[in-house]
C-alpha positions in Angstrom: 0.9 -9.4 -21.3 -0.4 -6.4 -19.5 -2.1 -3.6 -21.2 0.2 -0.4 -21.9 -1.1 2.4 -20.1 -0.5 5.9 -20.2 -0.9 8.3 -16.6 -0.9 11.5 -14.8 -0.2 11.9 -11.1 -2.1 14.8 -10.0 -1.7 16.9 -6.1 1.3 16.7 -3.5 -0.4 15.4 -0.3 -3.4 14.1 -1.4 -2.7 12.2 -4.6 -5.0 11.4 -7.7 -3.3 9.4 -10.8 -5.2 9.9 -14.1 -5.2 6.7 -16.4 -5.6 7.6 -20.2 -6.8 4.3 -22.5 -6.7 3.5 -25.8 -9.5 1.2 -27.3 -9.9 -1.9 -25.9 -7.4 -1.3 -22.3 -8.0 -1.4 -19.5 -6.9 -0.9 -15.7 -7.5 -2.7 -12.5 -8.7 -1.4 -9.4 -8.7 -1.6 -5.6 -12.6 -1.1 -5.0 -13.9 1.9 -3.8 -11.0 4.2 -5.4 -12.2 5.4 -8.3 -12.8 9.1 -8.7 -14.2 9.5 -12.2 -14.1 8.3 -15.4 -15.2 9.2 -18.7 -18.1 8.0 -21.3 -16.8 4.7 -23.2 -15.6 3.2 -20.6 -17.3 0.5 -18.7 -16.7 -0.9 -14.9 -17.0 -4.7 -14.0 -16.1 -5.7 -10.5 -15.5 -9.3 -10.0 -12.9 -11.6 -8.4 -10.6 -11.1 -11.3 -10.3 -14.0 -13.0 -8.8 -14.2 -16.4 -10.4 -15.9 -19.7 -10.2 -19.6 -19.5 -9.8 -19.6 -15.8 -12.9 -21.3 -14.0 -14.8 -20.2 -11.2 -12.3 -21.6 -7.8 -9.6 -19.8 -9.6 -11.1 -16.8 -9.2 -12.2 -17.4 -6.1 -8.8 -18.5 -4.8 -7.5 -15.2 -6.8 -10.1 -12.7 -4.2 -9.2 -14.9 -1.2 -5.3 -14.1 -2.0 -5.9 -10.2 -2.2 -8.1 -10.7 1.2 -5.0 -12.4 2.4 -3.0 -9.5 1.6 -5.1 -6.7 3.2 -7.1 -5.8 0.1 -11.1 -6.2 -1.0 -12.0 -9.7 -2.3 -13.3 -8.2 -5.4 -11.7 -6.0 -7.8 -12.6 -3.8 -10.2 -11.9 -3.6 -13.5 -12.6 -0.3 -15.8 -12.1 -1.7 -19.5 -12.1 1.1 -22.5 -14.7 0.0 -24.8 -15.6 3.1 -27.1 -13.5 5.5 -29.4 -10.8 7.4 -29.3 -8.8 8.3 -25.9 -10.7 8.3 -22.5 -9.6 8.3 -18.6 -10.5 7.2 -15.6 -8.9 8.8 -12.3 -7.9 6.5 -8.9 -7.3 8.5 -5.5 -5.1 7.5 -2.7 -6.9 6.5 0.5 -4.8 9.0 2.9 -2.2 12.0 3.0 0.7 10.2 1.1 2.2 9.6 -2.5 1.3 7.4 -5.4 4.0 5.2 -6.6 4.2 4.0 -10.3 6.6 0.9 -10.4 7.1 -0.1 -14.2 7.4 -3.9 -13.4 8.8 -4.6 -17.1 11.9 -2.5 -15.7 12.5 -4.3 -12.3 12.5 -7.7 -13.6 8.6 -8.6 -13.7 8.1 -8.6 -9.8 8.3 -6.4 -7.0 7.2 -7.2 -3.3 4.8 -4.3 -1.4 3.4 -4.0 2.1 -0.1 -5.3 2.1 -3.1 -2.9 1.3 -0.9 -0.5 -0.6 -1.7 -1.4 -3.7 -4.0 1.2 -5.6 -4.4 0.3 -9.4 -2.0 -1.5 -12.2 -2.9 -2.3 -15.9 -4.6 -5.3 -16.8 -2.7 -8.0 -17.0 -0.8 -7.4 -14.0 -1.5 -10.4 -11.0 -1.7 -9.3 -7.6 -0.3 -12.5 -5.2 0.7 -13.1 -1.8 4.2 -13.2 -0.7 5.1 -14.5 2.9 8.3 -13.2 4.7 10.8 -16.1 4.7 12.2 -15.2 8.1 10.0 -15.9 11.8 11.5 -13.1 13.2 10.5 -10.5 10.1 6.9 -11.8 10.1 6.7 -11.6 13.9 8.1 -8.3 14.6 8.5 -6.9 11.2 5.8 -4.5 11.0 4.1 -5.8 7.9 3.6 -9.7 9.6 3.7 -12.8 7.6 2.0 -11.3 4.7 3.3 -9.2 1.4 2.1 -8.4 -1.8 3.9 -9.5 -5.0 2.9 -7.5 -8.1 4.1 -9.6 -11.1 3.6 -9.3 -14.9 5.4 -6.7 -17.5 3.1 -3.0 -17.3 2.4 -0.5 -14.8 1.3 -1.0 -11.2 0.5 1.9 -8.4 1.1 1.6 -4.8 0.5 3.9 -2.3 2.2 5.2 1.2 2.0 7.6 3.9 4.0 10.9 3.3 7.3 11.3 1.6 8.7 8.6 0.0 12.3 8.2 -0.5 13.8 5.6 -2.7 17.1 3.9 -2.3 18.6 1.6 -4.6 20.9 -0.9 -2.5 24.4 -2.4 -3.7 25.2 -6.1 -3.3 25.7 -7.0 0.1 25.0 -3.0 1.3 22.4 -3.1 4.2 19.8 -0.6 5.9 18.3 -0.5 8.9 14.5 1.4 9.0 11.7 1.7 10.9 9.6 -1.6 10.9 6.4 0.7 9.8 8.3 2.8 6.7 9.1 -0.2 4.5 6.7 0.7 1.3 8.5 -1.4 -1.4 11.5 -3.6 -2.3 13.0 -5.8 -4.8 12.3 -9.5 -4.6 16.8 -9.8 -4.8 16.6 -7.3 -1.1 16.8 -9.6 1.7 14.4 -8.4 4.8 15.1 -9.4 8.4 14.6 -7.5 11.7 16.9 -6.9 14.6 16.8 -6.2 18.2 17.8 -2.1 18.9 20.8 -2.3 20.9 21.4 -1.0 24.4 18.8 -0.9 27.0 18.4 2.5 26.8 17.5 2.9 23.1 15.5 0.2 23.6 13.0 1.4 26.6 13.4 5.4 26.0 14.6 5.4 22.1 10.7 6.1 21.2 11.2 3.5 17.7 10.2 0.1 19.1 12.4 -2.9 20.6 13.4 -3.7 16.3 14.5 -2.4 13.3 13.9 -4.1 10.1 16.9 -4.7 8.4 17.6 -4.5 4.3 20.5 -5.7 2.5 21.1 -5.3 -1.1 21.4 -5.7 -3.9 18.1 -4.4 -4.9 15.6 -1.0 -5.5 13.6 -0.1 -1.7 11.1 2.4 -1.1 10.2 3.8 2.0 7.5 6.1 3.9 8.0 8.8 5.9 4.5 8.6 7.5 3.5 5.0 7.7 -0.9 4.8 8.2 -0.1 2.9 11.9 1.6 6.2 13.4 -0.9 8.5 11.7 -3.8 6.3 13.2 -2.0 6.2 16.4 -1.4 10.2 16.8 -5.0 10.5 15.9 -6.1 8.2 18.4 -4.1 9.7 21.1 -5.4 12.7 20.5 -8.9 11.7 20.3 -8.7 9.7 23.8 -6.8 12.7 25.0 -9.3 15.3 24.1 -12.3 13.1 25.4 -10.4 12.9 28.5 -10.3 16.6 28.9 -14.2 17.1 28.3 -15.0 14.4 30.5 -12.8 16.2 33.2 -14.4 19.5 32.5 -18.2 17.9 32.7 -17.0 16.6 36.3 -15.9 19.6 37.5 -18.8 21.6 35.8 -21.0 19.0 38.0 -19.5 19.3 41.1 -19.5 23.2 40.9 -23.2 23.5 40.0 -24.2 20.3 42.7 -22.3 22.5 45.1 -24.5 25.3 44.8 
């Protein structure tokens, strides 16, 4: 049974969520998150394995969230001195923090890989392949999910605005293949070819769409990491390609002198 946690989600762009523990909780961590946290509580970082597990389970535990896009360790900030203390996780880019209360969406939810930020002890972080060829091969996310299971709190994060849609049996959606954040393990996910030639070569969203049907809870992002990376690429190449043009023609113009 996971820990019941108490939180804060702090900023608009650049989010922070505060945990507050009791005596004795504690919250796990993706490493290298953690902002601050308060006397009394101490930090262990390990592969996660729980009591009366032995050493290859752990192991196998750190090479599932490697699988899944996250650190082979994980860290684990456990409240071991009086009264009420916090500790504080940040997102890892512009985005929003997500809290999913697993015990109200049926002990499971499925997540892109490396969005998962921080969840209450007790809560298992697993892998979760794509059923489908054609979804792991042009689905944006590939083979590999995360499932978050267990009955407490879990964070995820994504890029930009996130907007969440809560699908009726047999109602579908078609998105981006990049701005799937989240969805219910009872959402079906497939992709599909854009149609018309057109679309396809001068649409500016890819040759597929990834398609949703219900029933089922699905989050997505406005601002998926891959498109920010990409802007900021182009424009990095692009503005290197400008100063390397201007040093040539500063060359020639002083060698001509």
């Amino acid at each position: 049974m996971a820990d019941v946690i108490d939180y804060k989600i702090y900023g608009d762009d650049l989010q922070l969520v505060e945990i507050e523990l009791d005596p004795g909780e504690g919250v796990r961590a993706e490493v290298g998150t953690m902002t601050y946290m308060e006397d009394g509580i101490e930090m262990n970082t390990g592969t996660g394995r729980e009591k009366g597990e032995g050493l290859l389970g752990g192991l196998f535990k750190g090479l599932k969230r490697a699988i899944t896009g996250e650190s082979f360790f994980i860290t684990t900030f456990l409240h071991t001195g009086q009264g009420k203390k916090h500790v504080a996780f940040a997102a890892p880019y512009p985005g929003t923090i997500i809290p999913l209360d697993l015990s109200m969406l049926g002990g499971e939810f499925i997540c892109q890989k490396d969005s998962f930020l921080c969840a209450a002890q007790g809560i298992n972080i697993e892998v979760a392949f794509t059923k489908k060829i054609g979804a792991g091969v042009f689905g944006g996310e590939g083979f590999i999910l995360q499932r978050l299971t267990g009955d407490g709190l879990a964070f995820v994060h994504a890029g930009g605005t996130i907007i969440e849609k809560t699908l009726g049996s047999g109602e579908s959606l078609r998105v981006d293949t990049g701005c799937l954040v989240a969805f219910a393990p009872t959402v079906s996910y497939d992709v599909q070819l854009i149609g018309g030639i057109k679309n396809a070569l001068f649409g500016g969203e890819g040759l597929f769409l990834t398609r949703l049907v219900g029933p089922g809870k699905v989050y997505l992002q406005s601002l998926p990491f891959s498109r920010l990376a990409d802007r900021i690429g182009a424009a990095t190449r692009t503005d290197v390609g400008e100063q390397n043009m201007g040093g040539e023609l500063l060359g020639s113009f002083l060698g001509g002198r």
